[in-house]
SELUM-437801 format. One line per field, with one value per residue (C-alpha): residue in one letter; x, y, z. Coordinates in Angstrom, 2 decimals. Example, Ala and Ser with C-alpha at 12.3 -4.5 7.8 and 13.67 -1.06 7.14 Angstrom:
2
residu <- A_S
x <- 12.30_13.67
y <- -4.50_-1.06
z <- 7.80_7.14
***
This chain:
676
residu <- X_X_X_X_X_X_X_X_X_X_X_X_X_X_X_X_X_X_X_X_X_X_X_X_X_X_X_X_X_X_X_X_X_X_X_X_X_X_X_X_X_X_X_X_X_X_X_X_X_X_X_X_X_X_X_X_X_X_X_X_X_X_X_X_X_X_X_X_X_X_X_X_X_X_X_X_X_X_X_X_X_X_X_X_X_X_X_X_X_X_X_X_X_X_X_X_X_X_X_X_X_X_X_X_X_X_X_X_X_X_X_X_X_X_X_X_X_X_X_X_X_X_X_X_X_X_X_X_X_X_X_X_X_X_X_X_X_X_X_X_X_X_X_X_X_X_X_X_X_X_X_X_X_X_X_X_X_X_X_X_X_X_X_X_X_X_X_X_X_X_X_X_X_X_X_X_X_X_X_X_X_X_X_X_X_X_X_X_X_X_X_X_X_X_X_X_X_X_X_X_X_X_X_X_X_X_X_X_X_X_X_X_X_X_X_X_X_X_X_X_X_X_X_X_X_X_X_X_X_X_X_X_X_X_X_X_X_X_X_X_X_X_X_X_X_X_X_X_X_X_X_X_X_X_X_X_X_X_X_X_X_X_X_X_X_X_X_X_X_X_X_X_X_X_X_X_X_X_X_X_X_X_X_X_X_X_X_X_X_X_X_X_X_X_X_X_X_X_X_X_X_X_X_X_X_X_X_X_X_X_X_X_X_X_X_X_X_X_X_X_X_X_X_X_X_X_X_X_X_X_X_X_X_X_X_X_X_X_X_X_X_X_X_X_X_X_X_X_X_X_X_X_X_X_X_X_X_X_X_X_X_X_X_X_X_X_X_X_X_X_X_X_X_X_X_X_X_X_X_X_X_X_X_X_X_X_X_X_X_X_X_X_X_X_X_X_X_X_X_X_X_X_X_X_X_X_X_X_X_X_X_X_X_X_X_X_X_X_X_X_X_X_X_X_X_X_X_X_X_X_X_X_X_X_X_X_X_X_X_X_X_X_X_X_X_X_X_X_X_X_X_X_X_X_X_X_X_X_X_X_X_X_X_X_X_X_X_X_X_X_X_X_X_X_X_X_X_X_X_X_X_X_X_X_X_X_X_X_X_X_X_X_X_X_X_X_X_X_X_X_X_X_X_X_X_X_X_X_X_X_X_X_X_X_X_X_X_X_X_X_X_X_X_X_X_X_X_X_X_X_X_X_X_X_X_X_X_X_X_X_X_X_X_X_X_X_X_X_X_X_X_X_X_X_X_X_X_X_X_X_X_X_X_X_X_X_X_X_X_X_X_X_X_X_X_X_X_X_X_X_X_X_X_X_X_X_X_X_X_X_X_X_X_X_X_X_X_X_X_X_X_X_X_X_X_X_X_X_X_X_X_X_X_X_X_X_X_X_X_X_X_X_X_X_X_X_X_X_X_X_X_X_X_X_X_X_X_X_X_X_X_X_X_X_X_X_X_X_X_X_X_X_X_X_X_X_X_X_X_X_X_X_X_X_X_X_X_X_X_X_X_X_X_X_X_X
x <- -45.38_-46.09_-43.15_-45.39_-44.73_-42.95_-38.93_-39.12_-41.93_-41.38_-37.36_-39.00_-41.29_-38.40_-38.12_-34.55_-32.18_-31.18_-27.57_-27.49_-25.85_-23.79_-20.20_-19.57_-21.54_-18.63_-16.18_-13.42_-10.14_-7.26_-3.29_-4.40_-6.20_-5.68_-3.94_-3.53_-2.49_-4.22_-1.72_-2.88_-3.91_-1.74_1.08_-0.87_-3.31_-0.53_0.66_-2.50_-2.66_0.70_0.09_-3.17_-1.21_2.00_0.24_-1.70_1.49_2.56_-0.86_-0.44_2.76_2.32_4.50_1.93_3.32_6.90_8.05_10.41_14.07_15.65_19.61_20.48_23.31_24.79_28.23_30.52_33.06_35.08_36.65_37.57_39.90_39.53_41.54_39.65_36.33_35.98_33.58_32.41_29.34_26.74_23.98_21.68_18.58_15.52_13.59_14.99_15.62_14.62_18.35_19.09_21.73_24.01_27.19_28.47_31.11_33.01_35.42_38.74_40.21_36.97_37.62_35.49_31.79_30.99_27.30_25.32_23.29_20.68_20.55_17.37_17.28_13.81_13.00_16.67_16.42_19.85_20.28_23.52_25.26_24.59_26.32_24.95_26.29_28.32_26.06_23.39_25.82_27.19_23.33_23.09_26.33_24.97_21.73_23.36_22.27_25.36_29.44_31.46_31.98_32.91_30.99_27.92_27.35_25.83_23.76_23.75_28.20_28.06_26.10_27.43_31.08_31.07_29.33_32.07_34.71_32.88_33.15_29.62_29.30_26.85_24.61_22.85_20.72_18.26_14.62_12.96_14.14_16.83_20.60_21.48_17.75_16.96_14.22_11.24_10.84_9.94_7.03_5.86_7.11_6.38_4.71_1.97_-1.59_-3.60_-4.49_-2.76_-5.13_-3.17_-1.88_-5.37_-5.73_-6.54_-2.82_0.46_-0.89_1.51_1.41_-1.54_-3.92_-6.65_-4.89_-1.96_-3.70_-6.13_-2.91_-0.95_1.41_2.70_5.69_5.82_5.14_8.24_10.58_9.70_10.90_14.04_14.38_13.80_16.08_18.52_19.06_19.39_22.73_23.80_23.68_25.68_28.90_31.04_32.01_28.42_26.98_23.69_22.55_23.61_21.67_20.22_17.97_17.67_16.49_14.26_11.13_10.56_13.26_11.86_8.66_10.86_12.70_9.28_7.74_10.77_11.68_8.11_7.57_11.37_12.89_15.88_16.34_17.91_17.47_15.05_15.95_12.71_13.02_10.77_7.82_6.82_3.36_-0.14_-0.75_0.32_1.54_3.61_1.91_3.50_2.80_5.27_4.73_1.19_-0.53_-4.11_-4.75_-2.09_-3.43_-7.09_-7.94_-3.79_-1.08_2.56_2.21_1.65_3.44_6.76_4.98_5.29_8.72_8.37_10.38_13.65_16.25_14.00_14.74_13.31_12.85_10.53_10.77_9.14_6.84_3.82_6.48_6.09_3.52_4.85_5.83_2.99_0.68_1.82_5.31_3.80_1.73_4.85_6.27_3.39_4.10_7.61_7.07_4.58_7.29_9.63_11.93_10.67_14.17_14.71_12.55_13.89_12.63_15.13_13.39_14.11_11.24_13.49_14.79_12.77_12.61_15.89_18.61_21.03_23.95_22.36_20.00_22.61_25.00_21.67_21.57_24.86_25.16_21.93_23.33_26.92_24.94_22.70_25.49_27.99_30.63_32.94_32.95_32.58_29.52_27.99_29.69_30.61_30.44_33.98_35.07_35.79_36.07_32.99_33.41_32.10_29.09_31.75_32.98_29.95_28.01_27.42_27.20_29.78_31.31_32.19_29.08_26.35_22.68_20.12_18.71_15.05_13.29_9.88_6.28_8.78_9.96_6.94_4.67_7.36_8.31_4.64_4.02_6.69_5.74_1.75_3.25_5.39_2.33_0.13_2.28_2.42_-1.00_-1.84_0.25_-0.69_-4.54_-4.14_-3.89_-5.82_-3.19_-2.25_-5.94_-6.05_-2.11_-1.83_-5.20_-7.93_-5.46_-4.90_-8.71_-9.58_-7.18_-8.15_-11.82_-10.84_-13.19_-13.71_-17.24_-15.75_-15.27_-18.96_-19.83_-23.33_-25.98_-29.47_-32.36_-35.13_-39.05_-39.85_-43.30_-44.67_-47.98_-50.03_-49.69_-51.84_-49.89_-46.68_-45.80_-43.76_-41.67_-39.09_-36.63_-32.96_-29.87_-27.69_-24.23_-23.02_-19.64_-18.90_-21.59_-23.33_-27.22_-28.24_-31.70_-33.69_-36.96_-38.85_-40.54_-41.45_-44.75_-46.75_-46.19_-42.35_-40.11_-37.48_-35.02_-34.06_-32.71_-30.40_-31.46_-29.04_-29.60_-28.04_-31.19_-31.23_-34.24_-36.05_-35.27_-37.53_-40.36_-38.39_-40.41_-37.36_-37.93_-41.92_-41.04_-38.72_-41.40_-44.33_-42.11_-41.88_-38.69_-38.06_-36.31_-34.32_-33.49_-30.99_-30.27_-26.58_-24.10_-25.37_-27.94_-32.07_-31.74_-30.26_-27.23_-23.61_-21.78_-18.47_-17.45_-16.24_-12.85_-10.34_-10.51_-7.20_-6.85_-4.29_-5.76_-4.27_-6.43_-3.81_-4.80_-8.56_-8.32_-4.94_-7.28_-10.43_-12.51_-13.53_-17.23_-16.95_-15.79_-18.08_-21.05_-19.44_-19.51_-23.32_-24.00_-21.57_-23.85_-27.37_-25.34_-24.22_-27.66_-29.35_-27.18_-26.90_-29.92_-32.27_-35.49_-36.93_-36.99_-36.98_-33.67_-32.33_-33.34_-32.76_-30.64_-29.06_-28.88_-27.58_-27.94_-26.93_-26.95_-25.06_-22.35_-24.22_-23.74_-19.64_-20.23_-22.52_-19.61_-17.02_-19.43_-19.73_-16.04_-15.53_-19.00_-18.19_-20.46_-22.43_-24.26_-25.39_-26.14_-25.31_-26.30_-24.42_-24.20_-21.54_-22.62_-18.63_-17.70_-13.83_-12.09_-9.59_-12.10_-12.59_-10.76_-12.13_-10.89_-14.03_-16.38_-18.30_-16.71_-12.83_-11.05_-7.61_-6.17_-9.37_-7.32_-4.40_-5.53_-6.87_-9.24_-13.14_-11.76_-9.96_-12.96_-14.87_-11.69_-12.62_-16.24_-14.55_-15.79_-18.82_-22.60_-22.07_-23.87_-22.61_-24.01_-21.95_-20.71_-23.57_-26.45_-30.03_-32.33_-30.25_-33.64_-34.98_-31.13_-31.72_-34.92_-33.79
y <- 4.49_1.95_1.10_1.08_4.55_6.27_6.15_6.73_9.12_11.60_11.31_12.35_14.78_17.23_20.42_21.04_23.78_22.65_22.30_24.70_22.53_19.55_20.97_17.88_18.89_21.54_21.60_19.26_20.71_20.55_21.11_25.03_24.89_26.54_24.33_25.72_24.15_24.61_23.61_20.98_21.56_19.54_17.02_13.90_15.63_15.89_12.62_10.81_13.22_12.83_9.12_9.32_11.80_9.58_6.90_8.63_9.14_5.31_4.18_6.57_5.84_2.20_2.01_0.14_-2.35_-1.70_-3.70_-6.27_-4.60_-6.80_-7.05_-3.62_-4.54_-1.67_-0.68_2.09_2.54_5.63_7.25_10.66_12.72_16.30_18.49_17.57_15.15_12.19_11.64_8.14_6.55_4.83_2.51_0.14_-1.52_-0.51_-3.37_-5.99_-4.05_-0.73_1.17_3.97_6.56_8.84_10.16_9.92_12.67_11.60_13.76_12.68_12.19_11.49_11.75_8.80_9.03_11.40_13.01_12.47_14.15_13.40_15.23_15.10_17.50_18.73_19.62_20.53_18.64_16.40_18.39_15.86_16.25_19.17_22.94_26.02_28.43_31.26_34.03_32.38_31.79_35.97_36.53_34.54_36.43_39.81_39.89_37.80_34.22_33.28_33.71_31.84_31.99_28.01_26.86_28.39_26.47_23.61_24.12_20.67_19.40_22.84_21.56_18.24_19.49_22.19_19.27_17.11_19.61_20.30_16.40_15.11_11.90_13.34_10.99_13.29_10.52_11.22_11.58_9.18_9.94_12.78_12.37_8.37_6.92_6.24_2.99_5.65_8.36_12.36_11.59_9.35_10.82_14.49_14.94_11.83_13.28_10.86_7.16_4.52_1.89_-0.63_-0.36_-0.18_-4.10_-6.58_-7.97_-6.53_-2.89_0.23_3.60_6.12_2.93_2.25_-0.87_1.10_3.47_0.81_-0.84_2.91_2.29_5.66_7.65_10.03_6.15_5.10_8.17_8.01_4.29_5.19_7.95_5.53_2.96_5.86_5.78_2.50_2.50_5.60_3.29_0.51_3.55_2.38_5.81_7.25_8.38_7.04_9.48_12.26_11.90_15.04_15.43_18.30_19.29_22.20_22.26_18.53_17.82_19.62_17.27_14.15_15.83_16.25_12.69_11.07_12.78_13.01_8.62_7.42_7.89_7.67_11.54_13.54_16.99_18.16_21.12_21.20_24.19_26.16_23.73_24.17_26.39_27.24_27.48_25.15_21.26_20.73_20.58_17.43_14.37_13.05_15.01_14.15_10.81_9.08_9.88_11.17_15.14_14.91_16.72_17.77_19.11_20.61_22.44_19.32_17.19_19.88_19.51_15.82_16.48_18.33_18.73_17.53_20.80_21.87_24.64_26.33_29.01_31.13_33.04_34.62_31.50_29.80_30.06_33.89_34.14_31.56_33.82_34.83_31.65_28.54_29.09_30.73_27.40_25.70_27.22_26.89_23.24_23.12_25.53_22.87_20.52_23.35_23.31_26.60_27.44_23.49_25.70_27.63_30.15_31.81_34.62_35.02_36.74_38.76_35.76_33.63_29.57_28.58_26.68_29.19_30.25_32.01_29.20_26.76_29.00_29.05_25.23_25.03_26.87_24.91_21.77_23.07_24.57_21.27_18.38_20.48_20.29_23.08_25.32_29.06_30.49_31.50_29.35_30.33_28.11_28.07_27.90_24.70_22.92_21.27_17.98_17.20_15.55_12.05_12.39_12.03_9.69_6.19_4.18_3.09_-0.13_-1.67_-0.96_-0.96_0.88_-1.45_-2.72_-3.06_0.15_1.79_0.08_-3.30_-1.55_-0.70_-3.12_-5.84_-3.01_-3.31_-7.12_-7.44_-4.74_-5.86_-9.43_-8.95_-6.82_-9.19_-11.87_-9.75_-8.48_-12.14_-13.44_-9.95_-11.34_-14.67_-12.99_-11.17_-9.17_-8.64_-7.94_-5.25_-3.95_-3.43_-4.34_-2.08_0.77_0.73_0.45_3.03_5.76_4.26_5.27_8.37_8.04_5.03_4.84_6.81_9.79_9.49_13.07_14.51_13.74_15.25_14.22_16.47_15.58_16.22_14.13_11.08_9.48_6.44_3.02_1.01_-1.25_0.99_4.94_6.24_9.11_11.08_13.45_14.55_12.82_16.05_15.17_18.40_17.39_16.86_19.10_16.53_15.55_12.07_11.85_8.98_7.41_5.13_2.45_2.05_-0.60_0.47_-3.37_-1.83_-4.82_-2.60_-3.31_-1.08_-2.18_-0.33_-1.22_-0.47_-0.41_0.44_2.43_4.46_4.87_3.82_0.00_0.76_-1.31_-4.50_-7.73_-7.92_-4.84_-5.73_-8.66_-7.11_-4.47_-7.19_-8.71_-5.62_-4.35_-0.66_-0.32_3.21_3.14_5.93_8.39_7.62_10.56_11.51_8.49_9.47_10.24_9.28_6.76_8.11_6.35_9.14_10.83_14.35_14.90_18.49_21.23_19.87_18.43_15.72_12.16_11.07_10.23_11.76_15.32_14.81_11.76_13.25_15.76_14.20_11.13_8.96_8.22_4.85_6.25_9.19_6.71_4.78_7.82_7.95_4.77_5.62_8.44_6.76_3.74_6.99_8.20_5.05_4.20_7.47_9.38_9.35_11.28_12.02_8.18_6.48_4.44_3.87_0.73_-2.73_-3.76_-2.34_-4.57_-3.64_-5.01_-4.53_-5.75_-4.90_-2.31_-1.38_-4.67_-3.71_-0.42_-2.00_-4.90_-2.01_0.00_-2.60_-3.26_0.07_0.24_-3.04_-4.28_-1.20_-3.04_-6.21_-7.93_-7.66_-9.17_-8.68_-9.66_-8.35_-10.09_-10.99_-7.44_-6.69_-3.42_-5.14_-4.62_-1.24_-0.05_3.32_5.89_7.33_4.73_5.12_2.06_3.23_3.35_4.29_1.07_-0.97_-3.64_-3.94_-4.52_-7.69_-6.04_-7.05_-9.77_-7.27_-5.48_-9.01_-9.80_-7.03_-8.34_-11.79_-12.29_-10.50_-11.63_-11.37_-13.10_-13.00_-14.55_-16.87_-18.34_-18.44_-20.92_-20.00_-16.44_-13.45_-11.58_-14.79_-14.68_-10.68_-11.36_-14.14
z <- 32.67_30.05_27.81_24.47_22.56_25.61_24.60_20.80_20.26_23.27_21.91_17.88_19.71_20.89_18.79_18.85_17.02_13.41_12.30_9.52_7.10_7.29_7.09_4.54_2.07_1.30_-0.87_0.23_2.02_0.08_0.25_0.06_2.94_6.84_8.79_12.48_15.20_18.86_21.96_24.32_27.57_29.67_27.98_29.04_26.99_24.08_24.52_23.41_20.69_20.20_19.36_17.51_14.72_14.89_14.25_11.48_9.81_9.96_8.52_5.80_4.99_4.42_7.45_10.51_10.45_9.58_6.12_6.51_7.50_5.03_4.90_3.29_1.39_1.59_-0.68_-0.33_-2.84_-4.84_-1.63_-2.00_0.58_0.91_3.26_6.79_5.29_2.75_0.08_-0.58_-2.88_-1.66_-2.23_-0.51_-0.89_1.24_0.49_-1.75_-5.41_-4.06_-4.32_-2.11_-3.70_-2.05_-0.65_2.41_3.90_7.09_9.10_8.20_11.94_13.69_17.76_19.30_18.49_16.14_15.62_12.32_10.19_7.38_4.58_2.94_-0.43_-2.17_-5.79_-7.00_-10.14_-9.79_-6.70_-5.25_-8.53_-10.24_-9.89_-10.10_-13.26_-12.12_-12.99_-10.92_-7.80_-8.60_-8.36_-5.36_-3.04_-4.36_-2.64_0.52_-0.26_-0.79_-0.26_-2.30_-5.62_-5.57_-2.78_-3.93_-6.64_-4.35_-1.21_-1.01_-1.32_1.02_3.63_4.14_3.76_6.84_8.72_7.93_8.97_12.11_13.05_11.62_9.59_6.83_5.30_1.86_-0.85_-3.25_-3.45_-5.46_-9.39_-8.93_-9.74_-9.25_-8.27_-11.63_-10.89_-11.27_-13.47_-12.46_-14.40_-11.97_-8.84_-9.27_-12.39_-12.23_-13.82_-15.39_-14.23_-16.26_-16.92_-17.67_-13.89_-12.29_-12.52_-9.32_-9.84_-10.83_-9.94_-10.01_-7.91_-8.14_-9.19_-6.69_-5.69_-4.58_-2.60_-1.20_0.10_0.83_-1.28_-2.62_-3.36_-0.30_1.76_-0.33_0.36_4.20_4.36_2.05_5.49_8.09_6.33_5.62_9.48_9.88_7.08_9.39_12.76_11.25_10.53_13.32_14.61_14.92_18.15_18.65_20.93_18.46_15.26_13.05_10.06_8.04_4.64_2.42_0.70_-0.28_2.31_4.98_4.38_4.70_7.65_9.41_8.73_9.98_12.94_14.29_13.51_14.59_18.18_16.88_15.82_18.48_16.60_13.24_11.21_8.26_6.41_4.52_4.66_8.63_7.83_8.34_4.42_1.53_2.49_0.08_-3.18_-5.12_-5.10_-3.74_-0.66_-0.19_0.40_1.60_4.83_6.01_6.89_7.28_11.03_11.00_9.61_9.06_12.30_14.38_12.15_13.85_16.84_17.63_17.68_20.83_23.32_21.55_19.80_16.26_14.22_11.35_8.79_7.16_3.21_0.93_0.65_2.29_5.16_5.33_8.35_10.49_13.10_13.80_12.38_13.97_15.70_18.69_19.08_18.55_21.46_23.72_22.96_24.50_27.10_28.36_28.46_30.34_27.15_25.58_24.37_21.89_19.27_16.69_14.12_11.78_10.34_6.58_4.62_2.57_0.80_-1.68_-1.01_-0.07_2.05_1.60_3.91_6.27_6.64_6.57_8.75_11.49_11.50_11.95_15.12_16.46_15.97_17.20_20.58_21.01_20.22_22.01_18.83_20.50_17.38_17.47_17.39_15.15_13.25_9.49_6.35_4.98_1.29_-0.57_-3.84_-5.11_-6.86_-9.91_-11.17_-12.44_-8.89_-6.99_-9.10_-7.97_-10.86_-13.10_-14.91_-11.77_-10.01_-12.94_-12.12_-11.44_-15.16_-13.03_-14.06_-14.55_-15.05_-14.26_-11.23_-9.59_-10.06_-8.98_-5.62_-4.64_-5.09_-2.58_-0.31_-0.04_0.45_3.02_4.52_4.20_6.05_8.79_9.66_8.90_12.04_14.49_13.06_14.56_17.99_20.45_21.00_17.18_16.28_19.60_19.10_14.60_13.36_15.43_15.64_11.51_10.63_13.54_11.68_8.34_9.05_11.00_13.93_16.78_18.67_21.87_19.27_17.48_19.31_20.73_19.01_18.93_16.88_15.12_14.29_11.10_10.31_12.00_10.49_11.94_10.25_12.04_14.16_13.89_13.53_10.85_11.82_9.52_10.79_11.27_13.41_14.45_15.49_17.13_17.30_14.51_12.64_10.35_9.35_8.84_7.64_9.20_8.94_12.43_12.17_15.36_16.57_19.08_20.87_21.34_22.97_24.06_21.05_18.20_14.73_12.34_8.67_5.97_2.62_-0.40_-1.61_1.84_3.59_0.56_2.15_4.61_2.25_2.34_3.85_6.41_7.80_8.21_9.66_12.03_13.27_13.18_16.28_17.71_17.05_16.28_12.90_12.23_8.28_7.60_4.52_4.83_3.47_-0.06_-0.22_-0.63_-3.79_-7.24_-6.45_-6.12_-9.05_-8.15_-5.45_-5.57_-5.83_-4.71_-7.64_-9.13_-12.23_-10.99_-10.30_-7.86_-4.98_-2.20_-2.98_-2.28_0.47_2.18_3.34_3.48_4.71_2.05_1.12_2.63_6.16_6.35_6.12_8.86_10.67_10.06_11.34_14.64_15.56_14.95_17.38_19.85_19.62_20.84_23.42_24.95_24.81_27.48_28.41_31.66_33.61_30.46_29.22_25.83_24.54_25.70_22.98_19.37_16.40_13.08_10.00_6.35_2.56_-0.39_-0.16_3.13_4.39_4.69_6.17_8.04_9.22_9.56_11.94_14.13_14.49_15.18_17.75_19.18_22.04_21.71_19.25_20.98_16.89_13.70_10.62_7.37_3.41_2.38_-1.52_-2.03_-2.10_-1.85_-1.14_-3.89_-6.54_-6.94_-9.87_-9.84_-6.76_-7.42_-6.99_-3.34_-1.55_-2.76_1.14_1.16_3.51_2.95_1.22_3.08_6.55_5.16_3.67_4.88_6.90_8.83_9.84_10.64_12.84_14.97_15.48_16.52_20.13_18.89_17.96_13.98_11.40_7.99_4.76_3.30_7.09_9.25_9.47_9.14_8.60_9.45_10.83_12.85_14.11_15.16_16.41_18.90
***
């Protein structure tokens, strides 16, 4: 059969059934959301999974790659001796001027190599140093919270002192802001609600600011290296077993206990409590953060963990259904891995949001059972006398609190941080390997979908008129997978040479009247113009945002693709479409160029690193635009990571060994050059 007509038109000719509606047109998920979690099929199943979310985490974080592990400086000072544990202070810097704060309780006769445990707390305001008032610690023992009349006034000295006395090293520091962390303010870590502009600038930027999250730089991304770095002061403790090391916290803490055990191999055994759940994330912001749970969540988050010894609890909470929502998926996990039994659910409804005694008294006996400490079971908090907040505190005369504070703080903290970044995807850029190893990984999670992942995709007629020397056809791209609509219009010449051009265009398919796209179909090229997400119509000057009066981007794009991506995920199925469609004897075309200008022109560049040789040309003008110029994080090119992964350099270095012409560095007419 003759070529001319045949592919195209009998493809735009098929009646097929109509995606309802494109499930991103509603409203945007937020930290409210479901969350469920569906067990793999097999583990090699899980274990690409398994890397895809860990991975996920990293990006988000501000963690791939891993800053600089500078010297940590660490000082321990003020040693106090207890009947069977120490107390000691503690601080350390993270990354050079970041200080770490905290105590650290050793057994007083440890007997060779001793396990050790993290202690990460949640929103206790001054939760290391303050105590409880008696009538709320009374109120505490009489409904069964609680025992002791002294050691109830902290969950947190109470913890970390039966530890001690059952032979663990106990290593318990502050979130960012509480008790002796004093660089940041709780304004800014939990309480942050309107942008600053004078920190949403190109230079010298602080958190929340467009910069920051362009770069994933935020307070959760801080807290989780403060974790991983936390570990690293714990390994340099002479008398610490390696191969026995713990984390555990609540609420906040059970986030940070999550994060780090599911991204560092170093964790032999995760305790998160009241936070593992179907429902709420963690609603703060300093437990949320760009991209870090859109297509996941807590579940999984616990489940990467899998098959090492976890535990945890549920309350009168968002925990309250976990028994039923989530845990049995949990255990499905493990019993894959034949290690049904290294999951743990303490049962606690009756008791509001906690880490009280009976919690504490259940991780106990799970750590006791799994490091094979020798104790009792169940083992039994004992009695003791707290210390005071003057005896715990780090700071004093002879070790002064850091004077570097604030607005100072930050935007000096994230200078160094997007630095040190920088230098390092520079040098992973120079290679093959780099570019194939850190930089394709980072921008595949930071757009959330690679060309292997595009979906099925079906395409619906909706009009087709005669031009002359060329059809016009409009209609609908379906990607089932995925369940969105891409509007399209053909222009398709009867003299069809086999090859197929995407045209992108800031205005949408009304760019379909430009003199490059005549000249492309006068040669006999097909040209498919698409209605990217929310384009056809009056420009997007915002983007929509979560129903939360916070602005901070995390709680809309923690959840949810942004703008940017989702029209890179447009272009990805029009590419799929092509490529992989084929009717009767008839192939796909012969070849698949793309080209774009404008703001298109980038998500035209970032679709084709993402498509790679599925696209045998493209042709960009990007017109100077920089991910590092948005001020806005509701302007429709803001991408959480876009400026840190060298921002649209990075995506050119993944077209590097491909056909790419790009105004500014190529020679001669970007349509002669797709036409050749």
């Amino acid at each position: 059969m003759n070529r001319r007509f045949v592919p195209l038109v009998v493809l735009c000719s098929l009646v097929l059934p109509v995606i309802a509606e494109d499930a991103r047109l509603a409203p945007p998920k937020d930290l409210n959301g479901y969350f469920p979690f569906s067990p793999p099929a097999s583990v090699d199943v899980w274990n690409a999974r398994k890397e895809e979310v860990r991975r996920r985490i990293l990006v988000s974080q501000g963690l791939w790659p891993m800053p600089t592990k500078t010297p940590l400086n660490a000082v321990i000072h003020g040693k106090i001796e207890r009947e069977g544990y120490t107390v000691e202070k503690v601080y350390f810097e993270s990354v050079p001027g970041m200080f770490v704060t905290g105590n650290l309780y050793r057994p007083t006769n440890p007997k060779g190599k001793v396990p050790a445990v993290l202690f990460a707390h949640g929103h206790w305001k001054d939760a290391r140093l303050a105590l409880n008032e008696p009538a709320k610690v009374r109120a505490e023992i009489a409904i069964g919270a609680e025992r002791f009349e002294k050691g109830g006034q902290s969950i947190f000295q109470s913890l970390c002192v039966q530890l001690a006395r059952m032979g663990c090293v106990v290593w318990q520091w502050d979130m960012l802001s509480d008790s002796d962390a004093i660089q940041l303010s709780p304004e800014v870590v939990h309480r942050f609600a309107k942008q600053r502009p004078e920190m949403n600038t190109t230079e010298n930027w602080g958190l929340y600011s467009p910069q920051a999250e362009s770069h994933l730089q935020s307070i959760m991304g801080l807290q989780t290296l403060n974790a991983v770095r936390g570990l690293d002061f714990v390994l340099t403790l002479p008398e610490v077993d390696p191969d026995r090391l713990a984390i555990t916290g609540a609420s906040g803490g059970g986030t940070q206990t999550m994060l780090l055990a599911a991204i560092d191999d170093r964790i032999d055994l995760s305790f998160p409590c009241v936070m593992v759940s179907t429902s709420m994330q963690g609603g703060c912001t300093c437990e949320n953060s760009c991209l870090l749970r859109i297509n996941t969540g807590n579940i999984e988050f616990a489940g990467l963990f899998a098959p090492k010894p976890q535990g945890m609890n549920t309350a009168n909470d968002w925990t309250k259904e976990l028994s039923t929502k989530g845990f049995p998926d949990l255990q499905a996990l493990y019993e894959l891995h034949g290690k049904k039994d290294n999951v743990f659910l303490l049962r606690g409804e009756h008791f509001q949001h906690n880490y009280n005694a009976v919690t504490r008294s259940a991780f106990y006996t799970f750590l006791n059972q799994h490091f094979k400490l020798g104790q009792e079971a169940p083992v039994i908090e004992q009695d003791y006398e707290p210390l005071t907040r003057e005896q715990l505190t780090v700071w004093n005369d002879e070790h002064p609190a850091p004077k570097l504070r604030d607005a100072e703080f930050e935007r000096t903290l994230l200078k160094w941080l997007a630095e040190d970044s920088n230098q390092q995807l520079k040098e992973a850029a120079a290679t093959a390997e780099g570019v194939d190893q850190v930089l394709r990984p980072a921008l595949e999670t930071v757009i959330g979908r690679t060309y292997a992942e595009a979906g099925a995709v079906d395409w619906e007629l909706i009009d087709k008129q005669d031009q002359g020397n060329h059809l016009v056809m409009t209609g609908t791209l379906l990607n089932r997978t995925h369940r969105e609509a891409v509007k399209v219009t053909w222009h398709y010449p009867k003299d069809w040479k086999g090859r197929v051009a995407i045209w992108l265009d800031d205005r949408g398919s009304a760019g379909a009247t430009s003199e490059e796209v005549k000249r492309l179909v006068d040669t006999g090229i097909a040209v498919v113009v698409p209605d990217l997400l929310f384009q056809g119509g009056e420009p997007v000057k915002q983007t929509r945002v979560v129903e939360n009066p916070r602005e901070f981007a995390g709680y809309t794009h923690g959840y949810n693709h942004a703008l940017f991506a989702q029209r890179v995920h447009d272009v990805l199925s029009l590419v799929t479409f092509l490529r992989n469609t084929k009717v009767g004897s008839h192939p796909s075309p012969e070849s698949v160029v793309l080209a774009g200008t404008g703001q298109s022109g980038v998500i035209a560049l970032a679709a084709r690193a993402l498509a790679g040789s599925a696209v045998d040309r493209a042709a960009v003008d990007t017109a100077g635009f920089a991910f590092g110029k948005v001020l806005d994080y509701r302007d429709p090119m803001f991408l959480p990571g876009g400026s840190k992964y060298l921002d649209v350099e990075g995506f050119a270095k993944l077209n590097a060994d491909l056909p790419l012409w790009w105004k500014g560095s190529s020679e001669g007419d970007w349509v002669t050059w797709l036409v050749e």
